[in-house]
C-alpha positions as CSV (number, residue, x, y, z in Angstrom):
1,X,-73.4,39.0,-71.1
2,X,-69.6,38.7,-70.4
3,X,-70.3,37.7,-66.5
4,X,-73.1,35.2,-67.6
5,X,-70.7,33.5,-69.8
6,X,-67.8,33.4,-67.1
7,X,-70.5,32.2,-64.8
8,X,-71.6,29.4,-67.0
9,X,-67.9,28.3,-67.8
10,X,-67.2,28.0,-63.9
11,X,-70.4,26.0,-63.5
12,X,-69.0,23.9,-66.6
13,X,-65.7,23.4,-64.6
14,X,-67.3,22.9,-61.3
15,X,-69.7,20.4,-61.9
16,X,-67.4,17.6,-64.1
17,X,-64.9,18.3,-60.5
18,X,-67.6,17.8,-58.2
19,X,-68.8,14.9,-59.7
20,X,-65.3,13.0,-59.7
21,X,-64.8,13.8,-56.2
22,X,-68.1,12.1,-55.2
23,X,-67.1,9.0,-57.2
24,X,-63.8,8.5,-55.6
25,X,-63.4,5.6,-53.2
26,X,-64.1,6.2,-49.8
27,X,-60.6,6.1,-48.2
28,X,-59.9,2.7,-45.6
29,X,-60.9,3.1,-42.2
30,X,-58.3,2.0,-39.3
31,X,-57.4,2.3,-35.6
32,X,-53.7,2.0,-34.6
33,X,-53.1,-0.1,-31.4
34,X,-50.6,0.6,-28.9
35,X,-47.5,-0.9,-29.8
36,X,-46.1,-4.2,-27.6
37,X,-43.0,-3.7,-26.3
38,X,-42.6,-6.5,-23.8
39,X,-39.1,-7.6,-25.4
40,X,-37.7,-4.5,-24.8
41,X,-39.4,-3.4,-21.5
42,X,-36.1,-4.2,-19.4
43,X,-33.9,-1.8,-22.0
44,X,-36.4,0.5,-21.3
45,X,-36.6,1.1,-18.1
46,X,-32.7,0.6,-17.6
47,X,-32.9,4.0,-20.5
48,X,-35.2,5.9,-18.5
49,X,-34.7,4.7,-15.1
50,X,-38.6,4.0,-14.9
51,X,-40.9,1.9,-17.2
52,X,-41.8,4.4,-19.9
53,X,-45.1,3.0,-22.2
54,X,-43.0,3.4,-25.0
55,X,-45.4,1.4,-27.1
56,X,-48.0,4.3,-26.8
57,X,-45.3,7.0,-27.8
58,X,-44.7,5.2,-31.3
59,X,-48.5,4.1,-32.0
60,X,-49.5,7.8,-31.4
61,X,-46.5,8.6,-33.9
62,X,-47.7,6.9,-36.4
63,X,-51.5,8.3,-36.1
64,X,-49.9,11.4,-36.5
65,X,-48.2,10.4,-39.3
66,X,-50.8,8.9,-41.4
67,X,-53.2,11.5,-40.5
68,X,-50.8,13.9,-42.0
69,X,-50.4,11.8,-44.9
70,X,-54.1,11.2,-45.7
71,X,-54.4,8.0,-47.4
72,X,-56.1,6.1,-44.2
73,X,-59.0,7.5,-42.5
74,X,-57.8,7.1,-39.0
75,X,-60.2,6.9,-35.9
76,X,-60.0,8.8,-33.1
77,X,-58.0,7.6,-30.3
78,X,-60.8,8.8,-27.8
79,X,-63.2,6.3,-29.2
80,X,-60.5,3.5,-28.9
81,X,-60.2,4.3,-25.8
82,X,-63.5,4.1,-25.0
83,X,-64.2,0.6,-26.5
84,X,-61.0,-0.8,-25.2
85,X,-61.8,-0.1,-21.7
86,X,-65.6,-1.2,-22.1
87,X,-64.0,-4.5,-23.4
88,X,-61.7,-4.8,-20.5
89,X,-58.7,-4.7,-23.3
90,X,-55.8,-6.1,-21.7
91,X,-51.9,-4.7,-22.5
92,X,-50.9,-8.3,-23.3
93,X,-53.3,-8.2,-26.3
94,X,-52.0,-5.6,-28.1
95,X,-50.3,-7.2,-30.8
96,X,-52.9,-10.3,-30.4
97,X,-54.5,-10.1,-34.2
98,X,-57.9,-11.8,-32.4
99,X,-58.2,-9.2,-30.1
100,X,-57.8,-6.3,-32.4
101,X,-59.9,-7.5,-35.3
102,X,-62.1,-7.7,-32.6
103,X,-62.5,-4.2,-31.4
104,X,-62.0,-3.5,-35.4
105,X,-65.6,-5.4,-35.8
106,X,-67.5,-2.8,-33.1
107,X,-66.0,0.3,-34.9
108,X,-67.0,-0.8,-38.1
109,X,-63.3,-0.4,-39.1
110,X,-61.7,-2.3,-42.6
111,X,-58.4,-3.1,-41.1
112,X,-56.3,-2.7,-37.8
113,X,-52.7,-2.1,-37.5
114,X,-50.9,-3.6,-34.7
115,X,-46.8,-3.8,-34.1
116,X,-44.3,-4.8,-31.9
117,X,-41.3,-2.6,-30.9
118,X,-38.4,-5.2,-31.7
119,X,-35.1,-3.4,-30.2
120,X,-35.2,0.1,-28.6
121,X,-31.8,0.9,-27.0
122,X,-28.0,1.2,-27.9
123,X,-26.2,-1.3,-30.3
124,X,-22.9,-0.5,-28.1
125,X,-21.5,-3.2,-26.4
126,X,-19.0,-1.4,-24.1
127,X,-22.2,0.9,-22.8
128,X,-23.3,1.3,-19.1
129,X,-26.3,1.7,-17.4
130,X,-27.0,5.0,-15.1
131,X,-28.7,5.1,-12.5
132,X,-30.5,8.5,-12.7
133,X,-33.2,9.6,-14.9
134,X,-36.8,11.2,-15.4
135,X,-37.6,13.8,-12.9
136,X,-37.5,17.7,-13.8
137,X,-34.3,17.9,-15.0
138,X,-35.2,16.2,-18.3
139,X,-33.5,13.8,-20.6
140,X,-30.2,14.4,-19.8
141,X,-29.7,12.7,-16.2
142,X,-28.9,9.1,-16.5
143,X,-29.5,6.7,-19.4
144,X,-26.8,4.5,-21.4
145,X,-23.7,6.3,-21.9
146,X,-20.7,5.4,-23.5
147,X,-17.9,7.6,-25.6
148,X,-19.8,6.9,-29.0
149,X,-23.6,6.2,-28.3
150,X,-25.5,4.8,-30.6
151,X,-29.3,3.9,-30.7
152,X,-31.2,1.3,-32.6
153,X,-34.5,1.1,-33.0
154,X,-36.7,-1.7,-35.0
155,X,-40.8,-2.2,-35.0
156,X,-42.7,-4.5,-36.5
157,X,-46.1,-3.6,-38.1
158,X,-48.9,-5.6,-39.0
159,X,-52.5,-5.0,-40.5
160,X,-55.1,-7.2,-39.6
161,X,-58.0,-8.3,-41.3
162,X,-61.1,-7.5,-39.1
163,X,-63.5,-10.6,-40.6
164,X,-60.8,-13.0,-40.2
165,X,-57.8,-11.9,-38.4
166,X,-55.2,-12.6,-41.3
167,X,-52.6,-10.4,-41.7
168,X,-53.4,-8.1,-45.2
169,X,-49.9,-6.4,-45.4
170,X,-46.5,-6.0,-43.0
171,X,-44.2,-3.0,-42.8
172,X,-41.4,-2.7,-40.5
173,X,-38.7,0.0,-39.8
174,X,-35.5,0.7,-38.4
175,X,-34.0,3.6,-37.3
176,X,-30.0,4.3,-36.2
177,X,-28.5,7.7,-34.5
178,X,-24.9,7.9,-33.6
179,X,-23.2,10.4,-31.6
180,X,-20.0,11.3,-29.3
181,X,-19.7,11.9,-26.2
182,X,-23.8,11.8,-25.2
183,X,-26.1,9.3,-23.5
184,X,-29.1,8.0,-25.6
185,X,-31.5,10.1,-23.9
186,X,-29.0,13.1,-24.2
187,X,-29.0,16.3,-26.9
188,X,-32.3,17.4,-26.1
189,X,-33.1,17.4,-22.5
190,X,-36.2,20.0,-21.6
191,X,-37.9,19.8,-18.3
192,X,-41.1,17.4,-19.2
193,X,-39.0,14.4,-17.7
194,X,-41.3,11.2,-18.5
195,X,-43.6,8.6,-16.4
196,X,-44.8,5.4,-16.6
197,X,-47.8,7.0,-19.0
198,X,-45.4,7.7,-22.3
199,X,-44.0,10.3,-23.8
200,X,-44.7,12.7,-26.3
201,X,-42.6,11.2,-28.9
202,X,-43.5,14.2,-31.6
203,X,-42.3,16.8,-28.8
204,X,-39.0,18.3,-30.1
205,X,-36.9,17.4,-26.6
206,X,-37.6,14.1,-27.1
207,X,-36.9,14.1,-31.2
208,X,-33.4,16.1,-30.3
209,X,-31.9,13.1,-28.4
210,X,-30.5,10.5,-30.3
211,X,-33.2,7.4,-29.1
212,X,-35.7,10.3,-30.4
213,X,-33.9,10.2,-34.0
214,X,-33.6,7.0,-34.3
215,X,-37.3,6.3,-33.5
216,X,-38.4,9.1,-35.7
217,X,-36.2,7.5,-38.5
218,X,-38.1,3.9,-37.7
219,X,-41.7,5.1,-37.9
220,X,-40.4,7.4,-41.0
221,X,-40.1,4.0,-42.8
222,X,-43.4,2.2,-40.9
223,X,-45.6,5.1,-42.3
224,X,-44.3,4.9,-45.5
225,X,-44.2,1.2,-46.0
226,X,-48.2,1.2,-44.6
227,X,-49.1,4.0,-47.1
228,X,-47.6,2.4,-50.0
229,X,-49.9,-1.1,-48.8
230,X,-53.1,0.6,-49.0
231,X,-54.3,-0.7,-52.3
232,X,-53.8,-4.1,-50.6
233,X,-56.9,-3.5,-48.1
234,X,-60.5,-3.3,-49.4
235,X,-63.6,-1.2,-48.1
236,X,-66.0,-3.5,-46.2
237,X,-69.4,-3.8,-47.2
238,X,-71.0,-3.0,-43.8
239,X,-75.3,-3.8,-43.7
240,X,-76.8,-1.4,-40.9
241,X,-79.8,-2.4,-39.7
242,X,-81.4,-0.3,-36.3
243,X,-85.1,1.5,-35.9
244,X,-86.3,5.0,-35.8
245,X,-86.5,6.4,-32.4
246,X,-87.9,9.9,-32.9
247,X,-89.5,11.7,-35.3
248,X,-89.9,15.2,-35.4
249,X,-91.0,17.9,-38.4
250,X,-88.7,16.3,-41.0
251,X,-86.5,14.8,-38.8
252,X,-85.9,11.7,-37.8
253,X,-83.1,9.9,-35.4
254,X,-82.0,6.1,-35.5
255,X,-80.5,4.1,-32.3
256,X,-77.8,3.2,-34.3
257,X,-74.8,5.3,-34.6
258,X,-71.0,5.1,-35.9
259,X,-69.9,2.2,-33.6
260,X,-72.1,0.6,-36.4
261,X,-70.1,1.9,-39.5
262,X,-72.6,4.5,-40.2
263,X,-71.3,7.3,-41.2
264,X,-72.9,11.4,-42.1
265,X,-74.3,11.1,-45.7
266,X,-75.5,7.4,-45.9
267,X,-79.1,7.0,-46.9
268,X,-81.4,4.4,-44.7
269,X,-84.3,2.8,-46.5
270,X,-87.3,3.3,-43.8
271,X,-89.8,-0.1,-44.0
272,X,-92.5,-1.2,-41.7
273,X,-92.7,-4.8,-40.6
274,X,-95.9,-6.0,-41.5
275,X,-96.1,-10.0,-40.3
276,X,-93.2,-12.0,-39.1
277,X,-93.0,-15.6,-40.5
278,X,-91.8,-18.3,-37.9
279,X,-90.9,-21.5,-38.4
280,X,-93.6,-23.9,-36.9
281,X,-91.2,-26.1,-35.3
282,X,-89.0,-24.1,-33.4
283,X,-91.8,-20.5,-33.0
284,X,-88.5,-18.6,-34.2
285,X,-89.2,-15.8,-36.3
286,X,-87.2,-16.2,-39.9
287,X,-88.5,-13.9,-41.8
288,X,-90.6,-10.0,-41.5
289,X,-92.0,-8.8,-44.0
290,X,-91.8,-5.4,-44.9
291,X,-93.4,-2.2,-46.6
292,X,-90.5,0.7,-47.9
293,X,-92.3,3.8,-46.3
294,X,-89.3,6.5,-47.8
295,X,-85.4,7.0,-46.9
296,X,-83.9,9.3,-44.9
297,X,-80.1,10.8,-44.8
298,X,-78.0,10.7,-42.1
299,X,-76.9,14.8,-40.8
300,X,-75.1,14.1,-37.8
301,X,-73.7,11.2,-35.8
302,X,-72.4,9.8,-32.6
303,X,-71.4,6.7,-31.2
304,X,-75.2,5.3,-30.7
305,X,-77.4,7.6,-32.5
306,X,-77.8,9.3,-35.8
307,X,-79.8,12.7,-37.1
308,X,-81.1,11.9,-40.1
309,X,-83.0,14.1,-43.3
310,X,-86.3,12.8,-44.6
311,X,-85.5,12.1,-48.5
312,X,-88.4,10.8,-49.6
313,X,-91.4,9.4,-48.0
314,X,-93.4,10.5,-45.2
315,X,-95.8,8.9,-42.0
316,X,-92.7,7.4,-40.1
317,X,-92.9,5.9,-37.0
318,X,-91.0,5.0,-33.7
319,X,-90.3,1.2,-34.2
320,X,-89.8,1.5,-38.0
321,X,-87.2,-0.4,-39.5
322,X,-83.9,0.9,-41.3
323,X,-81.4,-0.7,-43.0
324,X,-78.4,0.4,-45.3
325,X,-75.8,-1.3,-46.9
326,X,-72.9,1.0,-47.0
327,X,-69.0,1.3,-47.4
């Protein structure tokens, strides 16, 4: 009798829990665009002794960052990839707010974050420029060097409205690091070197050199000023609308996927089209008609496609219609 009660108070705890996490709001979904750094690209490569993408090394920060954090739901940067290159994305258009509420639209996003990389070198006027660096022996060779180095780094972040392109929130950062008697690039060294690809800005021989510390510090401040803006972007509405493709023993798959904004554990209603309506001037179609056959439940998902649980409902067909309206 003593078990069934403890049973019955965990289910009492349990369910009230459950219940609140299903009610919370979904968290916003964003993609983090390589950061500009065309203002700086001359400091840059005078630092490293070859042009260093600098601009990926910070945006892939900052994923890690606010994946860490939690607040954003962050996409994968595979899938950006992907749709960047099938769009012919240009560098030049990284910090174009068009552009990236552009690709924001086909991932069904609610916001992209763009930035520019303001200043990314030493504030020392009496510095010099090397003329080694890169290569196997690390960090060390090279770089700015005077008897007090000190690096400054500033970024400016913007996210972007994917409907319209207008800016919902701004966070910059800026971060310092000061030390005798050491280059910029000097203090950590390793045997990585760099290339014109980026660096691993999150690896500890680039975070031990004082350029690493004070970009560290500068997206310390970016990621926090972007969390504490959250509340300032809203969940999009997104309508799905695709057909059933296959259906087989209770299950049934869609041709529409998550480039649409679909997501594992939205529910399609499944209708047949009936008649079409068409205007008699034109022979356009404006309007079908449809019959609700049942829903279904989406299981698993890729880019194009979708698994999906019959929930009620039966006889569907290839060529049936779905639609959702989801968040």
């Amino acid at each position: 009798m003593k078990k069934l009660l403890g049973v019955c108070l965990l289910l009492c705890l349990a369910v009230p829990a459950l219940a609140q996490e299903q009610n919370q709001p979904r968290k916003k979904r964003v993609a983090v665009m390589d950061f500009d750094y065309g203002t700086v690209r001359t400091a840059v490569a005078g630092l490293f002794g070859t042009d260093v993408d600098i601009g990926n090394g910070m945006a892939a920060l900052l994923v890690k960052h606010l994946v860490q954090d939690g607040t954003y739901s962050v996409i994968e940067r595979k899938m950006l990839d992907k749709i960047l290159a099938e769009q012919n994305f240009s560098t030049s258009d990284r910090a174009n707010p068009a552009s990236a509420a552009q690709i924001g639209r086909i991932l069904g996003l609610d916001a992209m974050i763009v930035g520019t990389i303001t200043q990314f070198g030493s504030d020392d006027k009496s510095v010099g420029v090397g003329g080694a660096g890169g290569g196997l022996r690390g960090f060390g060779l090279g770089g700015v060097r005077s008897k007090s180095s000190k690096a400054v780094v500033g970024v400016d972040v913007r996210v972007i409205d994917i409907d319209t392109a207008e800016i919902l929130a701004v966070a910059d950062g800026k971060g310092e690091s000061k030390r005798s008697g050491l280059s910029l690039i000097g203090g950590g060294g390793g045997r990585g070197g760099w290339g014109i690809g980026g660096i691993d800005m999150s690896a500890s021989n680039f975070r031990e050199t004082i350029i690493g510390e004070a970009v560290h510090a500068a997206m310390d401040q970016v990621s926090a000023n972007l969390i504490a803006a959250a509340p300032k972007l809203k969940a999009r509405t997104i309508v799905v609308e695709g057909m059933v493709a296959h259906v087989d023993s209770g299950i049934v798959v869609l041709n529409v996927g998550a480039k649409t904004g679909l997501k594992v554990g939205d529910t399609l209603s499944v209708e047949r089209v009936t008649s079409e309506i068409k205007d008699p001037a034109t022979g356009q179609v404006i309007r079908r008609m449809t019959t609700k056959l049942g829903t279904v439940q989406v299981t698993e998902i890729d880019d194009v496609s979708a698994v999906c649980r019959v929930v009620s409902g039966s006889d569907f067909k290839v060529g049936d219609a779905v639609k959702t309206v989801t968040q």
